[in-house]
C-alpha positions in Angstrom: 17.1 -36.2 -12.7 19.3 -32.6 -12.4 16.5 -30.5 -10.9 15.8 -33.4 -8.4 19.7 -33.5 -7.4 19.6 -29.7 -7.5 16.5 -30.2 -5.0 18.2 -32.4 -2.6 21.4 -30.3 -2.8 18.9 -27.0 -2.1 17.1 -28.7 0.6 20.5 -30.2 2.3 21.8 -26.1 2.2 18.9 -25.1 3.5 19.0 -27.6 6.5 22.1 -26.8 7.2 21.1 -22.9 7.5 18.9 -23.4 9.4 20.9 -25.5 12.3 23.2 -22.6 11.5 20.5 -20.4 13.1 19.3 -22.4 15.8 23.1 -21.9 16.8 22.2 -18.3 16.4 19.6 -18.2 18.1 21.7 -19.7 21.4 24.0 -16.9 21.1 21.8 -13.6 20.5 19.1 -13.3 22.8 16.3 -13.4 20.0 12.6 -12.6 20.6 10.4 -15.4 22.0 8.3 -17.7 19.4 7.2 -21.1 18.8 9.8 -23.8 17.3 9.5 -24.4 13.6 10.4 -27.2 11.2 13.7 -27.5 9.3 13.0 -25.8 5.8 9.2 -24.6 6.1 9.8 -23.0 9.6 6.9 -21.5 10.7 4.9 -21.8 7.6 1.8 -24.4 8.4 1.2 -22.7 12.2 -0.3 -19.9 9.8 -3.2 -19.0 8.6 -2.2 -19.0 4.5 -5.3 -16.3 3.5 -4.7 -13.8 6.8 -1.3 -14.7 8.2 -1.7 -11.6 10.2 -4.6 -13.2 11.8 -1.9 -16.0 13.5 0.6 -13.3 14.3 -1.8 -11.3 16.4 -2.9 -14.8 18.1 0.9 -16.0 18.9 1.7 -12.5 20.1 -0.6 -13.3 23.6 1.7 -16.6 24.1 5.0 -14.6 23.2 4.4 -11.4 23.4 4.6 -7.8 21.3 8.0 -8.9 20.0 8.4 -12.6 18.8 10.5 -14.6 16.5 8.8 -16.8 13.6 10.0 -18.6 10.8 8.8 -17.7 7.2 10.4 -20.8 5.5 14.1 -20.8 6.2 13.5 -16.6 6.8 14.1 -15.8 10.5 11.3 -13.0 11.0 11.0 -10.8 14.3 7.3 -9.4 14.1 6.3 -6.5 16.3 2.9 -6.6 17.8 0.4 -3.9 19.3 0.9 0.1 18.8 3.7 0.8 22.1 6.1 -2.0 20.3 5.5 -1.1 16.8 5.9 2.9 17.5 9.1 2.7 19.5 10.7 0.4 16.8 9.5 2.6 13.8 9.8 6.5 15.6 11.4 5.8 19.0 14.3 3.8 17.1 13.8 5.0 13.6 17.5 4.9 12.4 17.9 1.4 13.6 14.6 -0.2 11.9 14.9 2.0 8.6 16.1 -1.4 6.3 13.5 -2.7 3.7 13.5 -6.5 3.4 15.1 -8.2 -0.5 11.4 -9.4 -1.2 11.9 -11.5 -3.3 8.5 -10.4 -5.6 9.7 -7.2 -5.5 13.0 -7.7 -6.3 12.7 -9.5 -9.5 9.6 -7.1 -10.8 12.0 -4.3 -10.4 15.5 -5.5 -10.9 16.8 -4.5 -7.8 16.8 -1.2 -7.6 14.4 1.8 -7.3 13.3 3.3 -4.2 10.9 0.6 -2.7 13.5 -1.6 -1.4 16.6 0.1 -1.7 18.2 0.8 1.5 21.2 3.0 2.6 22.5 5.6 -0.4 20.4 4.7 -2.5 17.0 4.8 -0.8 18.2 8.1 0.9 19.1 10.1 -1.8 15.5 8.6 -3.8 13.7 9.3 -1.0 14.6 12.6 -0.5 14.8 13.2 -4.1 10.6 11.9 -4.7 9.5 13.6 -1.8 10.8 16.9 -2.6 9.9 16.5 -6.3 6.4 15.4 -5.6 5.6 18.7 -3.2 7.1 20.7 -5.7 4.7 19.4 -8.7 2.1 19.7 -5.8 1.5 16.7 -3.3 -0.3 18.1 -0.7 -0.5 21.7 -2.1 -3.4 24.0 -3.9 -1.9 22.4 -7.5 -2.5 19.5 -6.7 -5.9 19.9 -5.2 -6.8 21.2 -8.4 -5.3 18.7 -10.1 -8.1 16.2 -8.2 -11.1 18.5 -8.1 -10.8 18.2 -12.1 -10.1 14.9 -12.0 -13.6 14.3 -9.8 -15.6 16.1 -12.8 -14.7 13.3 -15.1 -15.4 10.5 -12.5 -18.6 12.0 -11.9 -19.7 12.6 -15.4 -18.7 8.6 -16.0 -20.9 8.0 -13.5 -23.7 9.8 -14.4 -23.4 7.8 -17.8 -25.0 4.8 -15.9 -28.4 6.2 -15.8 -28.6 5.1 -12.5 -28.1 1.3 -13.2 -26.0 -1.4 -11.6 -22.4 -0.7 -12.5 -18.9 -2.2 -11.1 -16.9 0.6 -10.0 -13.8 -0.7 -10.0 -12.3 0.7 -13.5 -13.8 4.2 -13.0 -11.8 4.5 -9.6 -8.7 2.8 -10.7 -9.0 5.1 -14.4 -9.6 8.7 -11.9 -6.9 7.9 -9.0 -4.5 6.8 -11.6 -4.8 9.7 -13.7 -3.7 11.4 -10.5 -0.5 10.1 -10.3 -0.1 10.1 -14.0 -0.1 13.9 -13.8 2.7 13.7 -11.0 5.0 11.2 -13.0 4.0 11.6 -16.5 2.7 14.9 -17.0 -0.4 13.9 -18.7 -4.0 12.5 -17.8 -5.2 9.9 -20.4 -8.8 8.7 -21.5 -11.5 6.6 -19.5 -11.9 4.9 -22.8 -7.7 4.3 -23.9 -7.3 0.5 -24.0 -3.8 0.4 -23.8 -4.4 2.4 -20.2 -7.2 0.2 -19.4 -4.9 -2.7 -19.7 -2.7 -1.4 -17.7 -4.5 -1.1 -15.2 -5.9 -4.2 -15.4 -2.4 -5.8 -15.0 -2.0 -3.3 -11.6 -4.8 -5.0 -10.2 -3.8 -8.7 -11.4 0.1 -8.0 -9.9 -2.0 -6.6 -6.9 -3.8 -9.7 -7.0 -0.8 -12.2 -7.0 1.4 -10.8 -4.7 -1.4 -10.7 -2.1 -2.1 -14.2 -3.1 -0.9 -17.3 -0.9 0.9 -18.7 -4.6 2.9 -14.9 -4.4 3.6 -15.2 -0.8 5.1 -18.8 -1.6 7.2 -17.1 -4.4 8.5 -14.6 -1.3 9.5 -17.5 0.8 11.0 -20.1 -1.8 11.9 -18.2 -5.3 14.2 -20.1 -6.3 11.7 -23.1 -6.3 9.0 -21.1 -7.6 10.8 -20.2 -10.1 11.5 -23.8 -11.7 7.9 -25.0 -11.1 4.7 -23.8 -13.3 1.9 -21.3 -12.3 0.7 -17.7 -12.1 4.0 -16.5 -11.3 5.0 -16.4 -14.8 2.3 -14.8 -16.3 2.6 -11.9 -13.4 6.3 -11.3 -14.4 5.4 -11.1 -18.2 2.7 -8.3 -17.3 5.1 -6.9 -15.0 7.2 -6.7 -18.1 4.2 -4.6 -20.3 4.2 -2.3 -17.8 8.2 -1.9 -17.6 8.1 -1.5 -21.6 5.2 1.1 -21.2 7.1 3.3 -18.1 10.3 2.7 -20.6 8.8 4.3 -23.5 7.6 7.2 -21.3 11.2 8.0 -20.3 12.3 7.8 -23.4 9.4 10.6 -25.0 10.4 12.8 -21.9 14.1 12.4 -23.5 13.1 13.4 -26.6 11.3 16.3 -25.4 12.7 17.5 -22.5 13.4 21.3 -22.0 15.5 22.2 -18.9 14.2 25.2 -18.3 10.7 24.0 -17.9 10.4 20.7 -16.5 6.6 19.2 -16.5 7.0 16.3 -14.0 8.9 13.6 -12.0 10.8 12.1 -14.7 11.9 15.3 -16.1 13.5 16.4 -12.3 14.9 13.1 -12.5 16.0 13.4 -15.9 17.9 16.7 -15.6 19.0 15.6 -12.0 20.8 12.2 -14.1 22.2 14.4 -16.3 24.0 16.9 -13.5 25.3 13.9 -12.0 26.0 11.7 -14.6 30.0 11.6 -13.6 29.6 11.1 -9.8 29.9 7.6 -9.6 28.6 7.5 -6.2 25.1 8.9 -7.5 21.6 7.0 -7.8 20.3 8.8 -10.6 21.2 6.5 -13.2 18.0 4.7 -16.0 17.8 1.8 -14.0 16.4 3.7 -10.6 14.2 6.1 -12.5 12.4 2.8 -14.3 11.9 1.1 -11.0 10.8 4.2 -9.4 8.2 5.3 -11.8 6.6 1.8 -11.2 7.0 2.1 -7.6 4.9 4.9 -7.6 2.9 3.7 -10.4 2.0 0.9 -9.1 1.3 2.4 -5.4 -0.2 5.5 -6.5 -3.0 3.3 -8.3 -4.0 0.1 -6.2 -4.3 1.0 -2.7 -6.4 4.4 -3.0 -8.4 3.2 -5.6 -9.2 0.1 -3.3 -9.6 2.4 -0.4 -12.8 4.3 -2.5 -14.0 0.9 -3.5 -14.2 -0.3 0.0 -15.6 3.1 1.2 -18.5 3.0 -1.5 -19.0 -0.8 0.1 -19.7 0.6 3.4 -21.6 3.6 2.1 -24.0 1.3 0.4 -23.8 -0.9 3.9 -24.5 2.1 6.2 -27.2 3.7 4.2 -27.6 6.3 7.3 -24.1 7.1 7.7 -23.7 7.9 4.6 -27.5 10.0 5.1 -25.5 12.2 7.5 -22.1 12.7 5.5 -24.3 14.2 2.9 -26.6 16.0 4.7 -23.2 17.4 6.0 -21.6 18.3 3.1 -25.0 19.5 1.5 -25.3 22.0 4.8 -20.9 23.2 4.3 -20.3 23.0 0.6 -23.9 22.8 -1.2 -24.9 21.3 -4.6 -22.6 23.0 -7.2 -20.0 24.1 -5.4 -16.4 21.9 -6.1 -15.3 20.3 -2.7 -11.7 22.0 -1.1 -9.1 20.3 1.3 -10.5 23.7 3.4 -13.5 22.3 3.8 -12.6 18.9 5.6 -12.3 21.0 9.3 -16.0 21.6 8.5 -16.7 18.5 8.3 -16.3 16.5 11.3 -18.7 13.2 10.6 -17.2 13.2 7.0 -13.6 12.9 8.4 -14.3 10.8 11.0 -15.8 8.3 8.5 -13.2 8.2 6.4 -10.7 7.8 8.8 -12.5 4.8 10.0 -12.8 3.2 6.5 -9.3 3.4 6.4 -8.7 1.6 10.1 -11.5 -0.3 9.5 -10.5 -1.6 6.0 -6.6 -2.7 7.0 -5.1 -2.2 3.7 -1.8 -3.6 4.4 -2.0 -5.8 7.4 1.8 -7.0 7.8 3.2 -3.3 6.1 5.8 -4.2 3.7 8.9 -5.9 5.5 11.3 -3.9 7.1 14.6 -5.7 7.5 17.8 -5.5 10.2 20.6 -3.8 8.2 22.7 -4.7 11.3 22.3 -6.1 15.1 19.5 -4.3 16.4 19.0 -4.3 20.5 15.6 -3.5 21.1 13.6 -4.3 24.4 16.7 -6.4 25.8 16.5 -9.0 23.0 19.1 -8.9 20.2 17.3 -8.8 16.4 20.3 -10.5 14.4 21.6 -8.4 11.0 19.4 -10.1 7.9 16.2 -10.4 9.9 12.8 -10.0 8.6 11.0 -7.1 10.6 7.1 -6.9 10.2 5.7 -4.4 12.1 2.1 -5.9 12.0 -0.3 -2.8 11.4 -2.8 -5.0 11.6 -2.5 -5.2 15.4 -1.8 -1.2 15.6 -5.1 -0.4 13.8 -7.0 -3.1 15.9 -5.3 -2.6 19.0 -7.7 -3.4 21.9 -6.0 -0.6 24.7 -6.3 2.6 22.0 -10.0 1.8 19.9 -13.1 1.3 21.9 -14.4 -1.2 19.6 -11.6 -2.2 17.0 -13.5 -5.1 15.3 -16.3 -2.7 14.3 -17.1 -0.3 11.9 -17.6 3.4 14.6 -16.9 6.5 13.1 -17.4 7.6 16.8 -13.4 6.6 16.8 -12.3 9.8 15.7 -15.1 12.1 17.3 -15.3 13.7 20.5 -18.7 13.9 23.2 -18.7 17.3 21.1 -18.7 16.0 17.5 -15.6 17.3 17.0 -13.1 14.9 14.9 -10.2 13.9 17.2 -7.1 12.6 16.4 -5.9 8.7 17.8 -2.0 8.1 17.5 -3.0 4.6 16.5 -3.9 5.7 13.1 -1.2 4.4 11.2 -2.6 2.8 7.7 0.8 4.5 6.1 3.3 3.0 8.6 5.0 5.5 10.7 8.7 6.4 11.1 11.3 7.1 7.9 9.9 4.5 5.7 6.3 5.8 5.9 4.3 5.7 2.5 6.4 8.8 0.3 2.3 9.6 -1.0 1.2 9.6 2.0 -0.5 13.5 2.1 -1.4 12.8 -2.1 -3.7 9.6 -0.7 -5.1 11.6 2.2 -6.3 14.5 -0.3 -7.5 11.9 -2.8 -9.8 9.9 -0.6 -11.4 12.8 1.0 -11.9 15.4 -2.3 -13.1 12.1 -4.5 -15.1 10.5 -1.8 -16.5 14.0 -1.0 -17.3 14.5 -4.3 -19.2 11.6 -5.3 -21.5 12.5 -2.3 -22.7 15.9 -3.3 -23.4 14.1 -6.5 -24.9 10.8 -5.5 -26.7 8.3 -3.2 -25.2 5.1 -3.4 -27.3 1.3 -3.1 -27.0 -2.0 -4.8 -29.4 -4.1 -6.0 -29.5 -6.8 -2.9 -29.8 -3.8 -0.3 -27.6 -3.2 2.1 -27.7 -6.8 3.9 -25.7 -8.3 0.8 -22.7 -6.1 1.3 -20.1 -7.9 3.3 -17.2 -4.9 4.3 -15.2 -7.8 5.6 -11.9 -7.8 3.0 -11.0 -10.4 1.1 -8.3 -11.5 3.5 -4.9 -11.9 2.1 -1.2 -12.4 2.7 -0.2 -8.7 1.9 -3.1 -6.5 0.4 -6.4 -6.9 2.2 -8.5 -5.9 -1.1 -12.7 -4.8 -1.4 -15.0 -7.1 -2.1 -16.4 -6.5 -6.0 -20.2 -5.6 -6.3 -22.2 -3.6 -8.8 -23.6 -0.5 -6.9 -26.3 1.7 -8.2 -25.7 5.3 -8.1 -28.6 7.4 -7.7 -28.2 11.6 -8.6 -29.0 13.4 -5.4 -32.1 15.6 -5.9 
């Protein structure tokens, strides 16, 4: 009898927020959208497995900007490359807020630099990115860092003889080593159970919050909460890897020598400890825990999906992936390890994996920017505590900028020449201040990995070609690769 009383007093607040907004909506002139119900807004106008899918489809009845409800969640979403660009670049201090997702906010406490705003996301943000170049994003360290890492993905490949293998594990073992180095200092085993697991749970908290049961979390927590399902389970994994990142920090404390620090938690270590008695300063435990999984838990998923789904296509395209080798055989040979150098030299090779990228979608709906304050933008008012989605989807698919968006065409990013040409479209990291912070480490991992395994392979599957769908498994947040058992053939 209490949780149904606390149910009707819940759903009586929430009616009465949301006449509060219709008044709202009267006095700020708010982006155009269709009328919702009390409560679940917007929610059963949407497609629940590719909710992106709807928002592209409302956007030519309202137009690029347009006002939906996600529950009681007033949500402006921003449609097609022009709108997304000037909100993100054009008016980058005014859309620089990251939505209090609710999934994300319990899994990391509130804080950490995901969806901190203000402060504290400045002086993380600033803090990673300069941290991260100096243990070698983007540089020669870190290339080196991945060419070794590629010798061990290969030689785990090579131990299937050729036979029909899932490749999900090796990919999420190699690119996680990756950003192990960066934030741990150390690589660990293909064979490690304890690492295994982990990433196993990566992929399962991947898996829920892409879900249509995580997305219902987002919208109603305090409901989900109090009801039974997957939910709890995710947040007791979520908690194993917490324990594990904790136990990390606290070896790094025991071991920590100033004069030579070995990775990100040292900087932010040493950095806590400079700071310790400015009260104004974000580098306390509780940010460096949440961090570390932020980048974790980033560093791992999406570019290990983006390999799976190129491998997918590979095995789909049998002669485009004919051509990137004979490419790569004619620039780089047989033995000789793959360099960021070479990617100018290899035009068709780019090209390709820039279109895997648009092609595959990763993040459809980005994650959720958020008004931190009234916003004016294209002579509409976007209230302070509004959802913002800039809808990627609708950038990477955008009819006016791709000649055929809803295919696979490396031709995309090549000129009449064969030359690789840029498109401004491209924008599978976001754009603007709250772009992807590993943006450059994800670039250099997809092409020396992806680069690698061709100079060593030819990839197939047992079905041929005609049973690979490269269509994603749609979902609410991550668009994820379709699982198949490829075959792996050593090039002659």
């Amino acid at each position: 009898m209490e949780l149904l009383a606390m149910l009707i007093l819940v759903g009586l607040l929430v009616v009465l927020l949301w006449l509060r907004s219709l008044r709202s909506s009267r006095r700020f002139r708010l982006p155009p959208g269709p009328s919702g119900l009390p409560l679940i807004g917007n929610l059963l106008q949407l497609d629940k497995r590719a909710p992106f899918k709807t928002l592209l489809k409302l956007s030519e009845s309202y137009g690029p900007v347009l006002t939906v409800y996600l529950g009681p969640q007033r949500t402006v979403v921003l449609v097609g490359y022009d709108a997304v660009k000037e909100a993100l670049v054009d008016q980058a201090d005014d859309f620089t807020g990251r939505g209090p997702i609710p999934f994300l906010v319990k899994a990391t406490r509130g804080y950490g630099l995901g969806i901190s705003n203000g402060d504290r996301w400045q002086q993380l943000r600033r803090f990673t990115l300069t941290t991260l170049r100096d243990f070698g994003m983007g540089r020669k360290a870190m290339e080196e860092w991945i060419q070794e890492e590629s010798k061990h993905l290969v030689a785990r490949i090579s131990n299937t003889k050729a036979t029909p293998f899932d490749p999900t594990y090796f990919l999420s073992c190699t690119v996680s080593n990756v950003i192990c180095c960066l934030v741990f200092g150390q690589r660990f085993s293909y064979d490690d159970e304890h690492f295994l697991y982990l990433l196993q749970t990566i992929s399962e908290i991947a898996r829920f919050g892409s879900s249509p049961w995580g997305q219902l979390y987002n919208v109603f927590p305090w409901l989900m909460e109090r009801l039974p399902g997957q939910q709890h389970k995710t947040f007791s994994r979520i908690e194993v890897l917490r324990q594990f990142i904790m136990k990390k920090i606290q070896d790094h404390q025991d071991t920590l020598d100033p004069s030579l620090p070995r990775d990100y938690i040292d900087c932010f270590l040493m950095r806590l400890s400079q700071e310790k008695h400015i009260s104004t300063s974000e580098f306390h435990y509780d940010n460096l825990v949440s961090t570390v999984m932020n980048l974790y838990l980033a560093g791992t998923e999406t570019t290990s999906s983006t390999i799976r789904f190129a491998l997918n296509v590979l095995v789909k395209y049998p002669k485009i992936q004919e051509s990137m080798q004979q490419e790569i055989a004619t620039v780089i040979g047989k033995e000789r390890c793959p360099c960021m150098e070479d990617r100018k030299s290899l035009p068709f090779t780019d090209a390709v994996l820039h279109e895997i990228q648009r092609f595959m979608d990763i993040v459809p709906m980005s994650i959720p920017h958020y008004a931190l304050k009234d916003i004016s933008f294209r002579g509409y008012t976007i209230p302070k505590d509004t959802i913002i989605i800039p809808l990627l989807h609708s950038v990477l698919k955008d009819e006016k900028l791709w000649e055929a968006p809803w295919s696979f065409n490396p031709q995309h990013f090549l000129d009449q020449n064969g030359n690789f040409k840029k498109n401004a479209a491209f924008l599978p990291f976001s754009a603007g201040k709250r772009s992807c912070v590993g943006e450059s480490l994800a670039r250099m991992e997809i092409f020396l990995f992806m680069v690698s395994l061709l100079q060593s392979f030819t990839f197939s599957c047992p079905g041929g070609p005609d049973s690979i769908d490269v269509s994603p498994e749609y979902s609410s947040f991550v668009n994820l690769p379709r699982r198949y058992n490829i075959i792996a053939t050593p090039c002659k």
